[in-house]
Structures are given as C-alpha cells and as structure tokens.
C-alpha positions, -999 to +999 in steps of 0.1 A: +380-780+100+406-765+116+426-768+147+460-766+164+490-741+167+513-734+145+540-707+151+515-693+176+487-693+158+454-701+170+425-717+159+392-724+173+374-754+162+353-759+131+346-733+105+327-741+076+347-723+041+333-715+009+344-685-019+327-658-001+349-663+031+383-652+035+405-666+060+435-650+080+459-662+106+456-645+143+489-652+166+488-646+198+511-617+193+483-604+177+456-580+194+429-604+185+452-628+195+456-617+231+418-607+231+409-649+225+439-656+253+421-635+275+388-646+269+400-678+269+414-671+302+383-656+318+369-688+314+394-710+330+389-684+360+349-691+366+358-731+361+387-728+388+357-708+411+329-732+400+349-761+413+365-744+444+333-725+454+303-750+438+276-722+453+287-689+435+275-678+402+291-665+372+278-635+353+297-613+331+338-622+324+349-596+294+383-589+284+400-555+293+431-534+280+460-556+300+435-589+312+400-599+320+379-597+350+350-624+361+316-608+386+307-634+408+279-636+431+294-657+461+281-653+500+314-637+511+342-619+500+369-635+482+399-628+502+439-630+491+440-663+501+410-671+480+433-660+449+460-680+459+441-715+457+416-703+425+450-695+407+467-729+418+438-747+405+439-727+371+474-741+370+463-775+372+432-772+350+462-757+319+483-792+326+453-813+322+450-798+288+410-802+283+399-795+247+373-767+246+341-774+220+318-751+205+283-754+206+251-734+192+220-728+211+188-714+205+185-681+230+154-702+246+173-733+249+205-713+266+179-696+290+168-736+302+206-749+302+212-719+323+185-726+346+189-761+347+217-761+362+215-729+389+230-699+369+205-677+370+225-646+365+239-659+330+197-670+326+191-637+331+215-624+308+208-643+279+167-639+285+174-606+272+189-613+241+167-614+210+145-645+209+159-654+170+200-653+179+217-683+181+240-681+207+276-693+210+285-716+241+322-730+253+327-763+269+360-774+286+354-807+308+323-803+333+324-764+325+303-745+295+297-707+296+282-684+269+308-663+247+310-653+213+346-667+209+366-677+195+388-692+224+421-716+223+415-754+213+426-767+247+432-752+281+466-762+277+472-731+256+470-708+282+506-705+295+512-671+308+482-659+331+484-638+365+455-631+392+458-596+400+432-586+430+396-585+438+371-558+444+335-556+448+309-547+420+276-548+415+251-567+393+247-548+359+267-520+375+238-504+393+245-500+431+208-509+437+211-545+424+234-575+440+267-571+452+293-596+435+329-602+437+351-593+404+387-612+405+409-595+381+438-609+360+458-609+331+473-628+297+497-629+279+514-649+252+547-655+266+560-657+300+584-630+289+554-606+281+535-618+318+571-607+335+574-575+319+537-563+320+541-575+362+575-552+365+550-526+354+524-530+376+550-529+403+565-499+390+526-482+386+525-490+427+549-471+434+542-441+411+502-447+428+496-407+426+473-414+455+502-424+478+527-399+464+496-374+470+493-382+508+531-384+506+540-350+490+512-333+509+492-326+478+453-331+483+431-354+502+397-367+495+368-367+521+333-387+526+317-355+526+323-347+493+326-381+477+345-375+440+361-342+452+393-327+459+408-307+485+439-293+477+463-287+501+486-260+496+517-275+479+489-293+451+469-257+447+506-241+436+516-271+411+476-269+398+482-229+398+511-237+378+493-260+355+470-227+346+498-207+343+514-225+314+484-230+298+473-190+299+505-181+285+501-207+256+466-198+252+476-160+250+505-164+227+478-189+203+452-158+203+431-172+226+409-148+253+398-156+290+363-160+296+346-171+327+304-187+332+281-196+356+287-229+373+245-233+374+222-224+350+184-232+344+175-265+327+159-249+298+192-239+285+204-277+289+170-286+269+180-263+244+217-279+241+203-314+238+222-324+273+191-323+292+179-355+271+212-368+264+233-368+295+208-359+323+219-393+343+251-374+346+243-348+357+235-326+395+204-308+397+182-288+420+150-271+423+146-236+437+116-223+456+097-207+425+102-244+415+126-235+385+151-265+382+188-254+374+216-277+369+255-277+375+268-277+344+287-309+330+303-289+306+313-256+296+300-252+255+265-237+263+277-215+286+302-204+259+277-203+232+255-178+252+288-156+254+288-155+216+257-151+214+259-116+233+262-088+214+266-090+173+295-107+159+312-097+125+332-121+099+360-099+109+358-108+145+363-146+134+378-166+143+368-156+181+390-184+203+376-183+242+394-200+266+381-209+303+392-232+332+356-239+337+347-260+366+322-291+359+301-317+379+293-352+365+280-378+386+301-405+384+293-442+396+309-444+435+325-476+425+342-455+397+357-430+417+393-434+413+414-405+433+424-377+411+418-402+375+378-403+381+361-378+400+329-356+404+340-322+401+373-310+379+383-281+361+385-284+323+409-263+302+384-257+277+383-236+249+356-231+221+367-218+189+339-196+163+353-196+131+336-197+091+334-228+073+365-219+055+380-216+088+377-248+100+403-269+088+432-245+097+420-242+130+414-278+133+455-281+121+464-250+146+448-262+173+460-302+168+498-286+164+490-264+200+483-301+213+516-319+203+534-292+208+519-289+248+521-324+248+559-321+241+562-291+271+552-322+298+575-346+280+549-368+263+564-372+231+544-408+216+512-396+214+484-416+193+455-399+178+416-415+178+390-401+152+350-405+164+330-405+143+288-404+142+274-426+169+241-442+164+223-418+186+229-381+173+216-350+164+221-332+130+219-345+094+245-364+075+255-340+056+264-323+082+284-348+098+295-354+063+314-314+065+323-321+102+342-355+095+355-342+068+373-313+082+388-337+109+400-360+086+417-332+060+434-317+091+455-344+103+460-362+064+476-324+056+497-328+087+507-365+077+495-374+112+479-414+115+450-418+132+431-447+150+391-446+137+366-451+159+336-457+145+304-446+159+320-435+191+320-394+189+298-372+206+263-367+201+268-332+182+297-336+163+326-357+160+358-363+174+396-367+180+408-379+214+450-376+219+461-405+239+497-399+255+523-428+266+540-424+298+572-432+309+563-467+319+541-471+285+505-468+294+484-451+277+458-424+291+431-401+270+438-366+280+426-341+250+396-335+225+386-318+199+348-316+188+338-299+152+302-291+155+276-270+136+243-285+158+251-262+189+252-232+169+219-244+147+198-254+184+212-218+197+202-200+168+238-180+166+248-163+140+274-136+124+267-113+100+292-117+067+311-096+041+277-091+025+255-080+058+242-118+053+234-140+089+257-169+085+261-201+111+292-200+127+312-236+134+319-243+167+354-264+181+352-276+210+386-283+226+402-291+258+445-297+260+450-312+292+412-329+297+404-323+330+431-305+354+426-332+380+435-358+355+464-344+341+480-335+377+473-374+386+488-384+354+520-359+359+525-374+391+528-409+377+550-400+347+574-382+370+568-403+404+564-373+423+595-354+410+586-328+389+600-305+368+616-272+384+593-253+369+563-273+375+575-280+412+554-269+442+585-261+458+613-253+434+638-247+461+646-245+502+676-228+519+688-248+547+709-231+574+735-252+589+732-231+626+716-204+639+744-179+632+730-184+595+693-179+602+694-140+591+713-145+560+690-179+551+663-161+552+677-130+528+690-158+505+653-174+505+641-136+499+659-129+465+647-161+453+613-151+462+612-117+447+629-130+413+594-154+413+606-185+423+589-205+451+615-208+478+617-212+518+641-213+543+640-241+570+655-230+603+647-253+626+674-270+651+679-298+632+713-318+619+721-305+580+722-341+569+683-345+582+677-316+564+687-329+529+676-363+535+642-346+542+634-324+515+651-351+491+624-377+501+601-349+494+615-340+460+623-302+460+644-296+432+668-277+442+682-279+480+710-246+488+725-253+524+743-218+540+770-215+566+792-191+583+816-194+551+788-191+524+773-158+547+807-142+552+810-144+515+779-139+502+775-172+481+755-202+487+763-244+482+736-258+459+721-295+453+696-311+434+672-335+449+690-366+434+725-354+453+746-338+422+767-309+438+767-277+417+792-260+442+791-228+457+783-200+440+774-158+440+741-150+455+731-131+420+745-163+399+726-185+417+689-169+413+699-164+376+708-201+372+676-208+391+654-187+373+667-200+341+661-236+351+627-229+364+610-207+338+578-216+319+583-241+287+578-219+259+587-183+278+604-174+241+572-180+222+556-144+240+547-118+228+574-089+235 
C-alpha cells in the first residue's frame, strides 16, 4: 500500500504487487502526472457545484490538453459571478485537505448508488457500461464520482488550479438532448506553471484572429451561412497570396493543377467507402429524377476519377495533381469556431500516383516539401504523429502492413521522430499529421499525408507497366497547409495581425502630407503597383501624424509619406509599421528595396 508524495510524486491509494507487476514513479511534472492533477481537479470542481448548487447534476468531467472541463445540468446559466464563488469554495475544500478513497462497484450496483442519491445523468452513463466491469469510484468527504483514476491522496494536493469560463453544451453532445453548463479550468503542478500558462492565455486574447479579423477588415461570418466565410477584400488578397506561394512551390516540386466538381452523385461516395463511413458529415440533396448527389467532404475521389481518365503509363508515374479543392463537412454548431472550425474551406490538396517502388521517396519528398513550407511561415518546431490502422477499416493487413511500412521507412531515413498513434489513421490508409508550435507555444494540426492502396482497389485504377501488365497504382494523399481557412486563422495568431511583407494584404500606402502632393502620391503608388506590389495612396485631408498612426494600428508594412521636398526631388521618406525610419530615398531604389522585401519565400527555387 502506497501513499504520499515524495519529490512530487503521486500516489493513489492501495495497489496490490506481485512479480508480474512493475511499478514506476509519475511526478506531477509528468504528462500522466498533470492528466491525475487534472482529473483530480475536475473532481474538486463538481463537489464545489454540488455543495453551492445541491440541485444540478454532474455528468461527464474529462481532462483536456491545458485543464478539464465539468457538463452540468443546472436550471440556469452559470454566470461570472457563479465562477467566482465555485472557485472560492475549491480553495477552501484544498485547505481542508480531505483524503480521497477508492472504491469498486459492480456496474449494477453504481447504477443504484447513482440513482439513490438523484444523479441520473451519471445513472445513465454507467447503465451503458457492460454489465460484468467493475467500475472505479472516488470519494473525498460527502462527495464520490465515477473515474478510472488514479487521482491525488488528498485534496490538499491540488495547489495550482484556475476557473477559466463557461459555455453551454449539450447532453452526449447531440443538440437534440439536454442543455448543460460546462465550467472550464485548468492545472498545474506549480504556481509558476498556472502563471505562465495564464500569461498565455492573455496573450492568445489578444492574438483572438476573430477580433484582429473584424479589426483588420478581413472576413466576417453570418447566420445565414452558419460555418462560412465571407471574405472581405483585404482577407481574399492575403488568402490569394496563400495560393500563390503554394502554386509556385507546387510547380517547382512537379506538381500539376487540377480542378473537380464540388457535387457528385452518391454512388461515387458508395464506391469510395465515404458514403458508409462519414455520411454524418456530410451535405446532401436529391434532385427531381430523385438521384441524390452530395458536396464533397473531400477531394480524393474526385482525383481518382481524373486518373482514371484516359490510360496511364509507368512512364507517366509518378503523376503529382494539385487542387485547392473546396469541401463541406457538417460540423456540430457548438463546434464552430471562426476561421479554426468551419463548414466549408478550401484544402490545398494534392494526390500523388506513383509504383510501389515509388512510394517511399515520395513519402520522403513530400514530408521535406512540408518542413521546408513549414519553415517559409516561420514554424520551425514542428512534431510529427504516425496513425496507424484504426479498428474500423477497409483493406487487409497486409496491406496496411506495405502502407505503414512505407511511412515508417520515410521518416527513420530522414532521422525524423515521430509520435505513434495507434489506431487513429484513416479508414483507408494510414497517416502522419505535422503539428506546428507557434510563437506563444501552442500546438495546432495543420498537414497530412495518407498512403493508400484501397482507393485505387474500390476504383478499379490501374496503369499499364514496362511489360503491357495492369498494375495498382498507390495513392498519397496530402495536404500542406490543411485547410486555407485554418492556416489563415493560425497565421493571424502567430503574427497578431502583422504579417510578413510579402504575405501582407497591404504591403505598402503612400501618404501625402497636402494636396500639392496628391499628383505625385498617386504616381509614387503607381510604380509600386506596376512592379506587383499591393500599394495605395491615401489623400484624404487629414493631419500626417493621423495618417501613420492609422495605417500602423492597421499593420501595413511599409508606410512612405511624400511632400513638396520628396516631389521636387523625386524621392520618397519611408517607415515600417513598428516606426523605424529608413530615410528618404530614389523613387527607383525604393520599389527595388520593396520588391526585394516583399517577394515570395523561395522565388530562387523556380524554374528559369
């Protein structure tokens, strides 16, 4: 029996030991660590709510990247206030320091504890469960709540904890059942670690790419198209410039542009497996001659069909098509989250056909392309995930077997380490996910890459070898920035609003400091234009200073400000947004310099 702390170590209470059982020590600088704080924590949430708030119910309380959350079915909202008093009383419930014991129960037996004392939610819950588990319950004074555990020994433990906000929910996530109220928070093991992850969260709020949207002028989102954008002219350029960069790398990488129907009929999504896999997620619709078509979630079949025009040769392999294909998922409304989680995005997808001797040097080209984009944006820590089969797939082993394999002997022969996640890839093949740290370390999922050799078996597609034979092709599957949408939300974030010149909706504005310059503003704002750059003039009546101030809040990178000296001598003062002076210089030096500054990462690697 063990219990205690020592050097941060936690224990939960008794464990039986015998040979077969090994035994390690979790700290709470530990992952597993923070994941028992946390849970640990969750609990010491729904007892603070239980004895403010004796009529609302617990239900679910898991732990999530940075905290926990706890759904609550209560007759009102929670308000701010609400927070204020449930933390206060967490507070008090740590200094008592009550021990928390572990007890078994029978699933049947958990159902009538449940019951008998007006949790019918957790009842519920745990009526679902298999009839021959034993079940797992934690008891801290007057309060005990199901869990797997293991948690702290005492209350006491939990030191470092924060209540974050509350939202609505819903029972078992479906908008048809109960509305409840989920109170977020977070854990940590030190009050040093709680500080530093709040300074973050503060720092997030003011990166919010939803505010800086609305603030920049970017896009907007509207009830009548819940989950969808609408750009506004400054966001279409920066997305325009997003597909810009990425046809120029896809052209220098041997890539071609292809383009497919947004809807096609269902039985091509019956033949892909999509229908019967994913058909929750996606839109559909039924035309008069009653033939049922769907917008397409994804781009692959679509892709497929292209190959599957016309005969292919092993000599035109391996055929690399590229398409910013637009997609429609529907996504949960409570989900939505501005430009992060939406309905319809575009995709920078590309599917590669190539031999199986093929596919592990495009697996290694195409994860180099990634780091190497990556870099472009100024991601430079980025992690890599491997998939593998999940439980509910199509395709023999063996193939999964080739698939996994080819993965796996791409990144070992690039020395790259990788994260496994077991059971987690797609239902065709697997797959590595690229997760990038921003400036402010957190991490976000942006690119993929499926192998897959069931596509091309269900589609029938084939190419003919060296020896007239029909061969399968493989099929990659592989998107750089995810979805367009994402990325744009994420790039607003990492940068707070002030991007790169060359990624910049507005790269540069000439500001007149009278009227008698208004001519010669406009010329100035001309040249910049022709040599490619995005450039205005502002001539409106307005003091120089208010000027600056104004397009600096608005984060144009480059502010040049003309007079009756600059005209007279053909020159130009220039600025950058965050006020250093690069003086005065020649018209013709100063598009150079901006053109320079503002051309496309990777200009050298084209083609002559």
């Amino acid at each position: 029996s063990l219990a205690g702390r020592v050097d941060g170590v936690l224990v939960d209470t008794s464990y039986v030991i015998d040979h077969d059982v090994s035994l390690s020590l979790v700290t709470a600088r530990d992952e597993v660590g923070l994941q028992i704080l946390r849970h640990s924590c969750a609990h010491l949430l729904a007892m603070a709510v239980k004895q403010l708030y004796p009529k609302a119910q617990v239900t679910i309380g898991p732990v999530t990247d940075d905290g926990f959350f706890y759904d609550f079915a209560y007759e009102r909202a929670f308000t701010p206030n609400d927070l204020h008093l449930i933390e206060e009383r967490m507070r008090e419930l740590v200094a008592d320091d009550f021990p928390v014991i572990r007890r078994e129960l029978s699933r049947d037996r958990a159902v009538e504890f449940f019951m008998g004392i007006g949790e019918t939610y957790k009842a519920e819950l745990i009526a679902a469960i298999p009839a021959d588990e034993v079940l797992s319950l934690y008891r801290q004074d007057n309060f005990e709540d199901l869990c797997r555990g293991p948690h702290v020994p005492s209350t006491g433990k939990l030191e470092a904890f924060k209540l974050t906000k509350v939202s609505g929910s819903y029972w078992k996530g479906d908008a048809a059942n109960e509305p409840l109220q989920r109170i977020y928070g977070t854990c940590w093991a030190t009050t040093k670690d709680l500080k530093a992850y709040l300074n973050r969260l503060e720092e997030a709020g003011k990166r919010d790419h939803r505010k800086l949207g609305a603030a920049l002028d970017l896009f907007h989102f509207d009830e009548s198209a819940p989950g969808s954008v609408f750009w506004h002219p400054k966001g279409w350029s920066l997305f325009q410039s997003l597909i810009g960069y990425m046809r120029q790398r896809q052209d220098a990488a041997g890539y071609v542009e292809v383009n497919t129907p947004d809807v096609m009929d269902r039985g091509l999504w019956e033949t892909s497996g999509h229908w019967f896999n994913y058909r929750e997620n996606m839109f559909t619709t039924t035309t008069e001659d009653e033939r049922v078509f769907a917008l397409k979630p994804m781009n692959c079949p679509g892709a497929v069909s292209l190959f599957a025009h016309g005969l292919k040769s092993y000599r035109d392999l391996p055929l690399r098509m590229a398409e910013f294909g637009k997609v429609h998922r529907y996504e949960p409304s409570g989900s939505l989250h501005g430009l992060l989680r939406v309905r319809h995005f575009t995709q920078d997808d590309a599917h590669i056909f190539c031999t199986q001797q093929q596919m592990q040097e495009e697996c290694a080209s195409t994860i180099a392309l990634v780091f190497d984009i990556y870099k472009d944006f100024g991601f430079q820590d980025v992690a890599v995930k491997l998939s593998t089969r999940p439980v509910s797939r199509i395709g023999s082993d063996e193939t999964w077997d080739l698939l996994e394999g080819a993965l796996i002997g791409a990144l070992d022969r690039m020395q790259i380490e990788y994260a496994l996640n077991e059971g987690e890839g797609a239902f065709y093949g697997p797959k590595l996910e690229f997760v990038l740290r921003d400036a402010i370390g957190r991490d976000w999922q942006c690119g993929t890459l499926q192998v897959d050799l069931n596509l091309p078996e269900r589609f029938d597609i084939h190419y003919i070898d060296e020896k007239g034979a029909r061969q399968r092709p493989v099929m990659l599957h592989r998107a750089l920035f995810g979805s367009l949408e994402r990325f744009i939300g994420i790039l607003i974030e990492q940068h707070s609003g002030a991007f790169p010149a060359w990624l910049a909706p507005q790269q540069a504005v000439v500001l007149n400091i009278s009227e008698g310059q208004a001519d010669y503003a406009i010329e100035v704002a001309r040249r910049l234009k022709r040599a490619g750059l995005r450039a205005s003039a502002d001539l409106r009546n307005e003091k120089i200073g208010y000027k600056i101030r104004e397009y600096t809040v608005e984060k144009v990178p480059y502010l040049i400000v003309v007079g009756d000296k600059e005209k007279g001598e053909g020159t130009a003062s220039i600025r950058t947004r965050s006020g250093e002076d690069l003086g005065s210089q020649k018209l013709e030096d100063l598009v150079a310099l901006l053109v320079r500054q503002s051309a496309l990462p990777g200009d050298d690697l084209l083609p002559c």
